[in-house]
PQR file of N, CA, C, O and H, with PARSE charges and radii, in Angstrom:
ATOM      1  N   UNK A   1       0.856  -1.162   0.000 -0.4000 1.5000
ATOM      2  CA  UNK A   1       0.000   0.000   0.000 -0.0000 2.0000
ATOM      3  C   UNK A   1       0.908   1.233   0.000  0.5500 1.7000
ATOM      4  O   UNK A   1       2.022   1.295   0.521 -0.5500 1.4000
ATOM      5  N   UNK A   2       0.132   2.412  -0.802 -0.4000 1.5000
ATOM      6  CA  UNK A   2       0.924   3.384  -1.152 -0.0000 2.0000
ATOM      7  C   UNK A   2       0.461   4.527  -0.393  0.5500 1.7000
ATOM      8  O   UNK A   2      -0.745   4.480  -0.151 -0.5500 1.4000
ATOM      9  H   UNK A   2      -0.773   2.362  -1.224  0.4000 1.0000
ATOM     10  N   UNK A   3       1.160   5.682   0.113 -0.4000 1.5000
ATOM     11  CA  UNK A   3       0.774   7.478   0.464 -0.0000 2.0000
ATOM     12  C   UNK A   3       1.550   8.091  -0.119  0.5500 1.7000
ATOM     13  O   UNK A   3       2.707   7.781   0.164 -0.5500 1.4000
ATOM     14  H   UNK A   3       2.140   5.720  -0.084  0.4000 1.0000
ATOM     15  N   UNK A   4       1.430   8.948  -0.925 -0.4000 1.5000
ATOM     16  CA  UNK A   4       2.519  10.165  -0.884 -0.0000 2.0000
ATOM     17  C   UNK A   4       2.280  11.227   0.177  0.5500 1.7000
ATOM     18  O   UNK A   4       1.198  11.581   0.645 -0.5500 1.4000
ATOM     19  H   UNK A   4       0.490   9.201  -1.155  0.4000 1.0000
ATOM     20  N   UNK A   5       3.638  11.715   0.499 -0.4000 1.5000
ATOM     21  CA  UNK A   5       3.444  12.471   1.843 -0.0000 2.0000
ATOM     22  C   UNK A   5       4.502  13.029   1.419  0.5500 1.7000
ATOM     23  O   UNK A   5       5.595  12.494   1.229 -0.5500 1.4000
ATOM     24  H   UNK A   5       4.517  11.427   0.119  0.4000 1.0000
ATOM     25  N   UNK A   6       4.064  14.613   1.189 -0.4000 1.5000
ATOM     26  CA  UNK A   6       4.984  15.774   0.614 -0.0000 2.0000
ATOM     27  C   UNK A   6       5.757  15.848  -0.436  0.5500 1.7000
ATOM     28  O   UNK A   6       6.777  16.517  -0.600 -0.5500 1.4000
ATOM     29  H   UNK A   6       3.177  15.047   1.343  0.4000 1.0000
ATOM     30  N   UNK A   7       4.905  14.705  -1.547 -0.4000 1.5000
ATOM     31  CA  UNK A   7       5.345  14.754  -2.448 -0.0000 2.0000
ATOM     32  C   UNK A   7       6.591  13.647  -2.465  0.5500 1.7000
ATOM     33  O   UNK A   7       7.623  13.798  -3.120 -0.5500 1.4000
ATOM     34  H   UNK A   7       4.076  14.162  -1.413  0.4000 1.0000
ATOM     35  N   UNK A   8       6.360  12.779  -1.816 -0.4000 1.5000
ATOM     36  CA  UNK A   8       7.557  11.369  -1.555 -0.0000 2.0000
ATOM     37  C   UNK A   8       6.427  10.346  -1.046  0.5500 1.7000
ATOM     38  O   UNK A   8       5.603  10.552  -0.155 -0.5500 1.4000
ATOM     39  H   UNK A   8       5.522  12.657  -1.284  0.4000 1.0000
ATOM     40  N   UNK A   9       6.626   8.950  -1.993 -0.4000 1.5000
ATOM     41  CA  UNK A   9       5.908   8.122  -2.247 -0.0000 2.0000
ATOM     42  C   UNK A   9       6.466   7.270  -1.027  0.5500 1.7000
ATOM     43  O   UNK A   9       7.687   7.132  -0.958 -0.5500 1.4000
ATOM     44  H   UNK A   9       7.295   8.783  -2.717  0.4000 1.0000
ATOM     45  N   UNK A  10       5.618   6.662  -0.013 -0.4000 1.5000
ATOM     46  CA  UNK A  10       5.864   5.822   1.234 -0.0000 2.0000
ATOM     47  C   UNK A  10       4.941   4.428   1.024  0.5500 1.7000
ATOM     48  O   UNK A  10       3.713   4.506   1.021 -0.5500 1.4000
ATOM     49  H   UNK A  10       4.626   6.774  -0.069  0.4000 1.0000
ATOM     50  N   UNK A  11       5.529   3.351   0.877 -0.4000 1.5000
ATOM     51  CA  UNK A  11       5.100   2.042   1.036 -0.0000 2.0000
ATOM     52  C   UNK A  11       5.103   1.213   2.139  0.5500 1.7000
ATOM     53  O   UNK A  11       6.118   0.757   2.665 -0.5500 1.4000
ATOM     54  H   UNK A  11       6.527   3.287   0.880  0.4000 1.0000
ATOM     55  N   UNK A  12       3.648   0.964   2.587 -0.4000 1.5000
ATOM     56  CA  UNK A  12       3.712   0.476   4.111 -0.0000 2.0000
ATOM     57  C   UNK A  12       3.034  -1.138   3.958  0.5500 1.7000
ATOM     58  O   UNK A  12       2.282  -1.580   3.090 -0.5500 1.4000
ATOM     59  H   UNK A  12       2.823   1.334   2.160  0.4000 1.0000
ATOM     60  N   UNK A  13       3.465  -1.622   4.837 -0.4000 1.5000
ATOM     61  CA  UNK A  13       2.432  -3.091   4.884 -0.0000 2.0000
ATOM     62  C   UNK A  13       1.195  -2.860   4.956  0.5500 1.7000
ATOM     63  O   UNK A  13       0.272  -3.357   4.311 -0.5500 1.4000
ATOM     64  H   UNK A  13       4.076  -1.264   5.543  0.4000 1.0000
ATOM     65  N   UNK A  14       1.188  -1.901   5.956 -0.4000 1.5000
ATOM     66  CA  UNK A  14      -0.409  -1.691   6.301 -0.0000 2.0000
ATOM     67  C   UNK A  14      -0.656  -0.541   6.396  0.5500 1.7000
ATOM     68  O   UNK A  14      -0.103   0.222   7.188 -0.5500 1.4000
ATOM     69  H   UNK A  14       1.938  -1.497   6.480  0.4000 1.0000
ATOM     70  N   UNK A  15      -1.752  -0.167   5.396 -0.4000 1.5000
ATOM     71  CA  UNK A  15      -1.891   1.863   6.088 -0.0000 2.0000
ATOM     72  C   UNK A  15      -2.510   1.837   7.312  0.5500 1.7000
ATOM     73  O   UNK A  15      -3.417   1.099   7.698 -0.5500 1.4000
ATOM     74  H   UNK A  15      -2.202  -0.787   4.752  0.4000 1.0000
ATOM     75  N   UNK A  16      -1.537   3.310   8.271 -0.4000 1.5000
ATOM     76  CA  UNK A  16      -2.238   3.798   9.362 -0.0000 2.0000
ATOM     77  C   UNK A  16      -3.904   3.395   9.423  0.5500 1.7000
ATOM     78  O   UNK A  16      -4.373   3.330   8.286 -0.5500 1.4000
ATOM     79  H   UNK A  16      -0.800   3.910   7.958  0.4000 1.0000
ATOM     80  N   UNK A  17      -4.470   3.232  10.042 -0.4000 1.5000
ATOM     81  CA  UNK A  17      -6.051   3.392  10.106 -0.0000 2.0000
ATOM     82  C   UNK A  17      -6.501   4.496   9.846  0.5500 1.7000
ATOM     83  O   UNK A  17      -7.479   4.544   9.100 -0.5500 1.4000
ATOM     84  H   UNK A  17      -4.090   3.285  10.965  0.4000 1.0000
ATOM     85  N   UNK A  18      -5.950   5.684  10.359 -0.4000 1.5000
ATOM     86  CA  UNK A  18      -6.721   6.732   9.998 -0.0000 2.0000
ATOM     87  C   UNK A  18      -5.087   8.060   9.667  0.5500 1.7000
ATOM     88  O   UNK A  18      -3.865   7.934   9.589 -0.5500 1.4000
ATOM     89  H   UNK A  18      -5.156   5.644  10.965  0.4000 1.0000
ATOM     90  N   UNK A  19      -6.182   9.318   9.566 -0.4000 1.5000
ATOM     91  CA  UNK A  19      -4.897  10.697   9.228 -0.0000 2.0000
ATOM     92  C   UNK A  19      -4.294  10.851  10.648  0.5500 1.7000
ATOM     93  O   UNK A  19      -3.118  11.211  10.592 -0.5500 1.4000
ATOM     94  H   UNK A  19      -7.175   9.420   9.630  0.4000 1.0000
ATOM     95  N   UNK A  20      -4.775  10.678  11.920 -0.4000 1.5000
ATOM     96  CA  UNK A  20      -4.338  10.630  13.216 -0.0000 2.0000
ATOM     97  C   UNK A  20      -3.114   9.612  13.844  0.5500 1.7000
ATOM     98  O   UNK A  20      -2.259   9.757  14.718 -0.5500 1.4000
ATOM     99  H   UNK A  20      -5.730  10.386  11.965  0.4000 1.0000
ATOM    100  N   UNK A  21      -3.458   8.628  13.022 -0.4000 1.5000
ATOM    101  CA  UNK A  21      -2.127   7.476  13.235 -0.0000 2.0000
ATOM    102  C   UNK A  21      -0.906   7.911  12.753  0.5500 1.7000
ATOM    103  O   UNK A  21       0.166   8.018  13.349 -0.5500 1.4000
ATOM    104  H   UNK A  21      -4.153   8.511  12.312  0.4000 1.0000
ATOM    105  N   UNK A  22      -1.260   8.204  11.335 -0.4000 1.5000
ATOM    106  CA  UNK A  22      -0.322   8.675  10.308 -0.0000 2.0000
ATOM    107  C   UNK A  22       0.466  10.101  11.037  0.5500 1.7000
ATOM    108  O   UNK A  22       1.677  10.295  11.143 -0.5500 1.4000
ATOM    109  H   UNK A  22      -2.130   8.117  10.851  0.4000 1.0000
ATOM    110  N   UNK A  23      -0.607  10.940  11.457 -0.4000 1.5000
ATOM    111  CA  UNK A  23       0.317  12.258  11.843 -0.0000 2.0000
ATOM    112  C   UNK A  23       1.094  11.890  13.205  0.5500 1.7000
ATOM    113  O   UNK A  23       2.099  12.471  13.614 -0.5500 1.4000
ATOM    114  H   UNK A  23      -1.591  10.781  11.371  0.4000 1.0000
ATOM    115  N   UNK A  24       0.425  10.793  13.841 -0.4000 1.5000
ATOM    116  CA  UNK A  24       1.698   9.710  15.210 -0.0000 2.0000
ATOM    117  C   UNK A  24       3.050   9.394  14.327  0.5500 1.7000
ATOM    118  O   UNK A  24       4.131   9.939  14.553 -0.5500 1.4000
ATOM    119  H   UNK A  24      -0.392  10.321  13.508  0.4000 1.0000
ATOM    120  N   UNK A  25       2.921   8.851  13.741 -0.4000 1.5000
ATOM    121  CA  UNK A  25       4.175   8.052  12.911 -0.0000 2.0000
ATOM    122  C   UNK A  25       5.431   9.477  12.210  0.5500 1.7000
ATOM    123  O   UNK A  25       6.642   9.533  12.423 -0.5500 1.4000
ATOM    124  H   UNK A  25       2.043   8.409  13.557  0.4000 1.0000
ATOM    125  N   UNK A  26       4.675  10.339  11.473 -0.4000 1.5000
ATOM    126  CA  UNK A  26       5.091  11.292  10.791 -0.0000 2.0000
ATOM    127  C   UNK A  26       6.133  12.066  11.686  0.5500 1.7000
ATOM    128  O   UNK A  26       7.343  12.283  11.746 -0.5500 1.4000
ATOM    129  H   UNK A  26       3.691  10.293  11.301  0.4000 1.0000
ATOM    130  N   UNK A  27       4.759  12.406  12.458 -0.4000 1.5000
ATOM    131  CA  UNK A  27       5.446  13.950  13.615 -0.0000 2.0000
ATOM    132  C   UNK A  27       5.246  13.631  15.016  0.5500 1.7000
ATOM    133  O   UNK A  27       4.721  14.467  15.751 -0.5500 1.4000
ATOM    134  H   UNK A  27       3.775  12.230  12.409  0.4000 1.0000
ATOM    135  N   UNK A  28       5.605  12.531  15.443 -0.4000 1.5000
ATOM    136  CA  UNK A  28       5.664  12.111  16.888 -0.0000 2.0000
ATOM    137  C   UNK A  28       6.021  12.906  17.733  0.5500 1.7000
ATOM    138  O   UNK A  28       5.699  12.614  18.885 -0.5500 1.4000
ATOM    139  H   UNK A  28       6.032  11.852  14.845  0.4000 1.0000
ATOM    140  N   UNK A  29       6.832  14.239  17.515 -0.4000 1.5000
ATOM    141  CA  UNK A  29       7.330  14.875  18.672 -0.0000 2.0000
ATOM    142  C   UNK A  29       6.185  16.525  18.219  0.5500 1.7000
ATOM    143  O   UNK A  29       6.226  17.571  18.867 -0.5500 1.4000
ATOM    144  H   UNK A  29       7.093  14.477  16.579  0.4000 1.0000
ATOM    145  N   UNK A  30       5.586  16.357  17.392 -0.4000 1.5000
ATOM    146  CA  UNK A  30       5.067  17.832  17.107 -0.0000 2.0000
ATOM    147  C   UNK A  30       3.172  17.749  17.724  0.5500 1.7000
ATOM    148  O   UNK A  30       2.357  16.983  17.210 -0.5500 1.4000
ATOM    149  H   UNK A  30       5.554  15.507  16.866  0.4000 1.0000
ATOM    150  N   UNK A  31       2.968  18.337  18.425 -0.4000 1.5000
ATOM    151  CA  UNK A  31       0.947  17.904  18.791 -0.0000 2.0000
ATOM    152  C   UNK A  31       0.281  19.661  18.353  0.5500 1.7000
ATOM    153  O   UNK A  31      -0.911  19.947  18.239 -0.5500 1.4000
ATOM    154  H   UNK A  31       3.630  18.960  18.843  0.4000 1.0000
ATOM    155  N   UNK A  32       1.344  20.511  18.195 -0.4000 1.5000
ATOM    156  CA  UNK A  32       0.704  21.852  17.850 -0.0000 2.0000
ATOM    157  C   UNK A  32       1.230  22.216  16.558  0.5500 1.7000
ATOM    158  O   UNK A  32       2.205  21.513  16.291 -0.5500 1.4000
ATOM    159  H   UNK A  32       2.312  20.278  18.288  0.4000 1.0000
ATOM    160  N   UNK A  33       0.842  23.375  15.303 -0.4000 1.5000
ATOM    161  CA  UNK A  33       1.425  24.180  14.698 -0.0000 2.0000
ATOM    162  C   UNK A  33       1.290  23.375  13.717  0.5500 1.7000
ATOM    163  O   UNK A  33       1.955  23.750  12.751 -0.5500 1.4000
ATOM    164  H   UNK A  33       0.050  23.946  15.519  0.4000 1.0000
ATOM    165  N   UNK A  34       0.667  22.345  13.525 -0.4000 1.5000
ATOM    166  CA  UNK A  34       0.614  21.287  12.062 -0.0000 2.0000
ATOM    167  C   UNK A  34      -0.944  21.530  11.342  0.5500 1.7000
ATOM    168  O   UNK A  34      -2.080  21.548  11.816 -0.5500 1.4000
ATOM    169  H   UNK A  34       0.128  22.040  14.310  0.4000 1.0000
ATOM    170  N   UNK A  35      -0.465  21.684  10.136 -0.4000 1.5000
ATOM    171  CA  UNK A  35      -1.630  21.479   9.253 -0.0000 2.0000
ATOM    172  C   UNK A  35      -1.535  20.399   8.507  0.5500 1.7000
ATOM    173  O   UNK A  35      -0.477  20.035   7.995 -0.5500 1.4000
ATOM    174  H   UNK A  35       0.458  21.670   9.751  0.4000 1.0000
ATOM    175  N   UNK A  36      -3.071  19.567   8.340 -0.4000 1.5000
ATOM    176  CA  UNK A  36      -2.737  18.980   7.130 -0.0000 2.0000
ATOM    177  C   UNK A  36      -3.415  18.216   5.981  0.5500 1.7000
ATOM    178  O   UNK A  36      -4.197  17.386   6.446 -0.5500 1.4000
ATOM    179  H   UNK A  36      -3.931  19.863   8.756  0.4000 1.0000
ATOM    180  N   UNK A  37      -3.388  18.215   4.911 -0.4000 1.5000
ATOM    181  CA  UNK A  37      -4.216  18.041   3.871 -0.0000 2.0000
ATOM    182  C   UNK A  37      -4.252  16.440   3.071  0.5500 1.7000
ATOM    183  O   UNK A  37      -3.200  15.840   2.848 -0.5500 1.4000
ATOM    184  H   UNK A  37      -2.753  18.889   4.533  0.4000 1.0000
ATOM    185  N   UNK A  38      -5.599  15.878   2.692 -0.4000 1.5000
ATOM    186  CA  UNK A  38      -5.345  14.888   2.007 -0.0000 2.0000
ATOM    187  C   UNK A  38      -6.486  15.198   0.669  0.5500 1.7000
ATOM    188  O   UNK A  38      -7.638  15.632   0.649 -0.5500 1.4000
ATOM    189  H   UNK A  38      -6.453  16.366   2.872  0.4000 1.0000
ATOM    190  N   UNK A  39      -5.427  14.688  -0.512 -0.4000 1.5000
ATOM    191  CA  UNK A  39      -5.828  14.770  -1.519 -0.0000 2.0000
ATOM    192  C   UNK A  39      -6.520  16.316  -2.046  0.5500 1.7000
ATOM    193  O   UNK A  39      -7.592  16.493  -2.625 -0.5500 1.4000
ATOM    194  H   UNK A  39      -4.491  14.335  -0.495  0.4000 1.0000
ATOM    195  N   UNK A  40      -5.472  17.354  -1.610 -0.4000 1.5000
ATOM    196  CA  UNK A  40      -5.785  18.640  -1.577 -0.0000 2.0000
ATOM    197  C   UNK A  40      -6.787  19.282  -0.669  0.5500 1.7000
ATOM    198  O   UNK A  40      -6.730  20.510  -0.603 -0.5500 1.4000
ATOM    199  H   UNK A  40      -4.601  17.210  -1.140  0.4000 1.0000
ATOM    200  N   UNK A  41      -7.652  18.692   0.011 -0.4000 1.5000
ATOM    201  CA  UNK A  41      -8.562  18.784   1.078 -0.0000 2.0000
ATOM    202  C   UNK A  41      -8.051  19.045   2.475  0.5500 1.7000
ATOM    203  O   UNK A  41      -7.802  18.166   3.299 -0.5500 1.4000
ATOM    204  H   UNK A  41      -7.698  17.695  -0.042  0.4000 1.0000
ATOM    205  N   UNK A  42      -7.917  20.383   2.657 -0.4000 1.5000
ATOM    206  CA  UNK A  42      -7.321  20.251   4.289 -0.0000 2.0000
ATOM    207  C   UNK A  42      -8.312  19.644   5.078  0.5500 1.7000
ATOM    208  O   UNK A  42      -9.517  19.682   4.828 -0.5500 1.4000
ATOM    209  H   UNK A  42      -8.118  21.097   1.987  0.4000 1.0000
ATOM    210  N   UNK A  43      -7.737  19.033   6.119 -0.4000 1.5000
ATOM    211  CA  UNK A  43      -8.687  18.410   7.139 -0.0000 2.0000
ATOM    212  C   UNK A  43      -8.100  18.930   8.699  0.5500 1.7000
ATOM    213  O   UNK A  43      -6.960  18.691   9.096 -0.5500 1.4000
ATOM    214  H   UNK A  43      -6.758  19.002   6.322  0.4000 1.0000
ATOM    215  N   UNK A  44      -9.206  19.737   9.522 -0.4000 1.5000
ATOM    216  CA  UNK A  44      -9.321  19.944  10.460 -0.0000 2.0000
ATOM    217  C   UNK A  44      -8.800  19.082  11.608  0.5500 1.7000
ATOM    218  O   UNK A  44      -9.302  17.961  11.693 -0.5500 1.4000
ATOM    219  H   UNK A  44     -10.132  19.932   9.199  0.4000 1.0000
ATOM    220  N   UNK A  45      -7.887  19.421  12.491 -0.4000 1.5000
ATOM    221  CA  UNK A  45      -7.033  18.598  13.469 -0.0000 2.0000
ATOM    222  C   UNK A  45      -8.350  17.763  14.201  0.5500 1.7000
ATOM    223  O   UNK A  45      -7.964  16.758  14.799 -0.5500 1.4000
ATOM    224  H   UNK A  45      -7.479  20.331  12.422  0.4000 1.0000
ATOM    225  N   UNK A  46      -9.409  17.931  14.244 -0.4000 1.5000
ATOM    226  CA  UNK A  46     -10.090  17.965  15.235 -0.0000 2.0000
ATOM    227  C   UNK A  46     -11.013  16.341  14.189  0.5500 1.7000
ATOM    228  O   UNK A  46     -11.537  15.438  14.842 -0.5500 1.4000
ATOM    229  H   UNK A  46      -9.722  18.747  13.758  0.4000 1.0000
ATOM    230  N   UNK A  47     -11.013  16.323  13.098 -0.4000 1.5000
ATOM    231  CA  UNK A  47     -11.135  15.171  12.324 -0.0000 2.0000
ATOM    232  C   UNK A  47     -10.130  14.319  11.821  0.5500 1.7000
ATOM    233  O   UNK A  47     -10.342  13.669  10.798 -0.5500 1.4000
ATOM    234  H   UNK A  47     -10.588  17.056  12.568  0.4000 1.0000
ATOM    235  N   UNK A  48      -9.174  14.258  12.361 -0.4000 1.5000
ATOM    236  CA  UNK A  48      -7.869  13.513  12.027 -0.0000 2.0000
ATOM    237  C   UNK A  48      -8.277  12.200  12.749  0.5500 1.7000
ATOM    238  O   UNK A  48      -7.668  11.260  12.239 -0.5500 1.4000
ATOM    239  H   UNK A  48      -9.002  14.787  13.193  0.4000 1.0000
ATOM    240  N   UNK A  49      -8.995  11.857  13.635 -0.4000 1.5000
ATOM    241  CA  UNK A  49      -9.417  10.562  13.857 -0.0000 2.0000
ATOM    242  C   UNK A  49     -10.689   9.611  13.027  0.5500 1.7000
ATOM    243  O   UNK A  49     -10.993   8.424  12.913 -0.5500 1.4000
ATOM    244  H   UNK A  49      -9.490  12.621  14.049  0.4000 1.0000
ATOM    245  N   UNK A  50     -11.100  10.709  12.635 -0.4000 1.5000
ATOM    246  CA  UNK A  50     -11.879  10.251  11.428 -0.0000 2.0000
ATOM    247  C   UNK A  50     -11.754   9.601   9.894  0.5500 1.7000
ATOM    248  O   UNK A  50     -12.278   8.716   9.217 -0.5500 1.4000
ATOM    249  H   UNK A  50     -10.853  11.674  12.727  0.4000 1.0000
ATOM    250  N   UNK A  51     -10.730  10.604   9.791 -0.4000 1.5000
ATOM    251  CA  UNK A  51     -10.519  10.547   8.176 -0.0000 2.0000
ATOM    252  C   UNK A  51      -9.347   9.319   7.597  0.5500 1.7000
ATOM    253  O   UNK A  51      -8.124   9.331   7.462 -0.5500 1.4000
ATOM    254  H   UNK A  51     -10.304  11.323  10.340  0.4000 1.0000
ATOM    255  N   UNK A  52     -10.276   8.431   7.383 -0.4000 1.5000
ATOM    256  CA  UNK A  52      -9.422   7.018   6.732 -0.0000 2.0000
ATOM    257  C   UNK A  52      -8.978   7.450   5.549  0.5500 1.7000
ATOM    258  O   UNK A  52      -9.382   8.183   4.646 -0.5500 1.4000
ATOM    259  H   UNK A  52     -11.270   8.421   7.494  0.4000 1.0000
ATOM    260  N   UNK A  53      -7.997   6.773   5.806 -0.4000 1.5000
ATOM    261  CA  UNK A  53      -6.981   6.852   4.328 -0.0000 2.0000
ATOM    262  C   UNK A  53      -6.752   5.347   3.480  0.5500 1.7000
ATOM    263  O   UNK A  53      -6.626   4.155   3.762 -0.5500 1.4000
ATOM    264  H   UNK A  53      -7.669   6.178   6.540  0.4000 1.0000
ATOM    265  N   UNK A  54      -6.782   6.095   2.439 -0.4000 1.5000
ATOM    266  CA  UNK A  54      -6.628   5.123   1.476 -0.0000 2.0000
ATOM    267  C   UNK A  54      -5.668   4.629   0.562  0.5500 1.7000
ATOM    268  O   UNK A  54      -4.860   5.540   0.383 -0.5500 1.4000
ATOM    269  H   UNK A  54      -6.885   7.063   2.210  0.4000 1.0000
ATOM    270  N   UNK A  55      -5.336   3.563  -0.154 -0.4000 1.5000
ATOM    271  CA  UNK A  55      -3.945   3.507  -0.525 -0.0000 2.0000
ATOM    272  C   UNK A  55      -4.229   4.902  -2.074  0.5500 1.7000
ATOM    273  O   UNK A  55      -5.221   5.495  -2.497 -0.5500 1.4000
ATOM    274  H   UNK A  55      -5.993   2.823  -0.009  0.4000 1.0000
ATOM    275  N   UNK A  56      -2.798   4.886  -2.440 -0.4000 1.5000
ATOM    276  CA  UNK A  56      -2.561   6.068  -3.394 -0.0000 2.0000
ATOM    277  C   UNK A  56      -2.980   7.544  -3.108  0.5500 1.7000
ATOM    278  O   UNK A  56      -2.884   8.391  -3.996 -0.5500 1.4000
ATOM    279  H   UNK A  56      -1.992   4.405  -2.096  0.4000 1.0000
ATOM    280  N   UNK A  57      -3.651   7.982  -1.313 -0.4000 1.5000
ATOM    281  CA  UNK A  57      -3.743   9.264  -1.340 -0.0000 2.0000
ATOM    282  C   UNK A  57      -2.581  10.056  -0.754  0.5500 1.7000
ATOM    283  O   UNK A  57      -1.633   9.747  -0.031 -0.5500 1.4000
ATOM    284  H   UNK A  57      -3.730   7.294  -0.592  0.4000 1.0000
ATOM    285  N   UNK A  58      -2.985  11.171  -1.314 -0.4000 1.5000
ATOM    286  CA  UNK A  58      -1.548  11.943  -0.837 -0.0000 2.0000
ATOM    287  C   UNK A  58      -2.095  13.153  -0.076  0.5500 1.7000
ATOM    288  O   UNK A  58      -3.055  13.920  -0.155 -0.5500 1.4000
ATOM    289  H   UNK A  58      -3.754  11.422  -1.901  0.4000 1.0000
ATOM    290  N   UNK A  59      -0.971  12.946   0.736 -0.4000 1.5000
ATOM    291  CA  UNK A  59      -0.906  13.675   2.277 -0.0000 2.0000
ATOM    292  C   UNK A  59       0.104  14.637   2.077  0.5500 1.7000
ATOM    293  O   UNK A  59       1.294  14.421   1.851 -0.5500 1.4000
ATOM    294  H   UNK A  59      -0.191  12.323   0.800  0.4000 1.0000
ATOM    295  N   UNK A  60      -0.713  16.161   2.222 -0.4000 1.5000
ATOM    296  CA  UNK A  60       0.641  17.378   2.820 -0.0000 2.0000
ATOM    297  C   UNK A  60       0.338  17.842   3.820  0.5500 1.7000
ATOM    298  O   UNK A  60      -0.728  18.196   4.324 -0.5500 1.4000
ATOM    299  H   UNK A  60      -1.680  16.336   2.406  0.4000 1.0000
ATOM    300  N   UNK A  61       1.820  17.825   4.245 -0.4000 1.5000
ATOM    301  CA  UNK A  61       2.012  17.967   5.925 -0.0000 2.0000
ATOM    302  C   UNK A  61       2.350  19.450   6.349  0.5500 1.7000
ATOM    303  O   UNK A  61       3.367  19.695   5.701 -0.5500 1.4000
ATOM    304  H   UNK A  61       2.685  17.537   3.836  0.4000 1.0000
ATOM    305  N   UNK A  62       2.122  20.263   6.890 -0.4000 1.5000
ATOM    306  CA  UNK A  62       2.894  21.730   6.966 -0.0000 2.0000
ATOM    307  C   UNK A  62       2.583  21.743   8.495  0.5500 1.7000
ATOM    308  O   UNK A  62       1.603  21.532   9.210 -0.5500 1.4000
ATOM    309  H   UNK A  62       1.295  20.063   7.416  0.4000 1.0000
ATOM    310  N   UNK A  63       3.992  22.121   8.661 -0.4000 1.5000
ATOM    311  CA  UNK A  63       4.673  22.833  10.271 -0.0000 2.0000
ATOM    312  C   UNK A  63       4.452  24.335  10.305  0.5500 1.7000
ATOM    313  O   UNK A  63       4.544  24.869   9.199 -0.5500 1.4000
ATOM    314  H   UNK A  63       4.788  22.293   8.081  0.4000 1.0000
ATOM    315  N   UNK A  64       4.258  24.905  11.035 -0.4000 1.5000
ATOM    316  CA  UNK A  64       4.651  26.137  11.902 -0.0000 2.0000
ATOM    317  C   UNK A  64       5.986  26.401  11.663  0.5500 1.7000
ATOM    318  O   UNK A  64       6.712  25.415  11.792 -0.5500 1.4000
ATOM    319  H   UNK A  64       4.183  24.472  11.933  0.4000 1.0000
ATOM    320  N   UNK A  65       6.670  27.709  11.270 -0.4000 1.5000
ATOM    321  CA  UNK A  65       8.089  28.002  11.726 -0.0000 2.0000
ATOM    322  C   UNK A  65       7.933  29.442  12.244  0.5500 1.7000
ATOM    323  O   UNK A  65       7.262  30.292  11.658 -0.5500 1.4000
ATOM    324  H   UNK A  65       6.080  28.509  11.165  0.4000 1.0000
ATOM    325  N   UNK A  66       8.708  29.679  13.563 -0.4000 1.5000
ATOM    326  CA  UNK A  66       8.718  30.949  14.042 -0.0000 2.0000
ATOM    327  C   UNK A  66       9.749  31.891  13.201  0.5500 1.7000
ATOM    328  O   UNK A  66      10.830  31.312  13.091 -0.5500 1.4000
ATOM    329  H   UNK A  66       9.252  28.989  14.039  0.4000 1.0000
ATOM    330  N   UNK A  67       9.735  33.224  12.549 -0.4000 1.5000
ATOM    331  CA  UNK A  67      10.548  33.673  12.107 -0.0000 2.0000
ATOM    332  C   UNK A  67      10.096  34.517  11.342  0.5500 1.7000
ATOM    333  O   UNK A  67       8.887  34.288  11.292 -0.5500 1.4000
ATOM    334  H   UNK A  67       8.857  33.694  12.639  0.4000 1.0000
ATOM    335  N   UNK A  68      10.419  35.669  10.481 -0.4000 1.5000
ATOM    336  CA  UNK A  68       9.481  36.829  10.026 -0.0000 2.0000
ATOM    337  C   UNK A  68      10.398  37.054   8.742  0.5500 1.7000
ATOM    338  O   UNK A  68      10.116  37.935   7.929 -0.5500 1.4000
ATOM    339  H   UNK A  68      11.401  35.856  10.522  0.4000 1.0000
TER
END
């Protein structure tokens, strides 16, 4: 099974269950300042336990950076 995630193709045995697993695995040390989108669709932090993923969708991830 396939994700692209930022534009880099990731092959897993098994996809995460949902966008919430996936953003565990991804950004384990980050819980604030993340956005993130599947299949051009941002999805609300607050539905990241919801939103199953499927093989071939692609996931962009965007951080927070402090700096002007």
């Amino acid at each position: 099974m396939e994700l692209t995630i930022n534009h880099t193709r990731k092959t897993f045995d098994k996809l995460p269950e949902n966008l919430e697993a996936l953003m565990a695995l991804e950004m384990p040390e980050k819980k604030k300042g993340i956005a993130a989108a599947v299949n051009n669709q941002i999805i609300p932090q607050a539905s990241w336990p919801v939103t199953l993923l499927k093989d071939k969708d692609s996931i962009l991830i965007i951080t927070a950076a402090q700096g002007g």
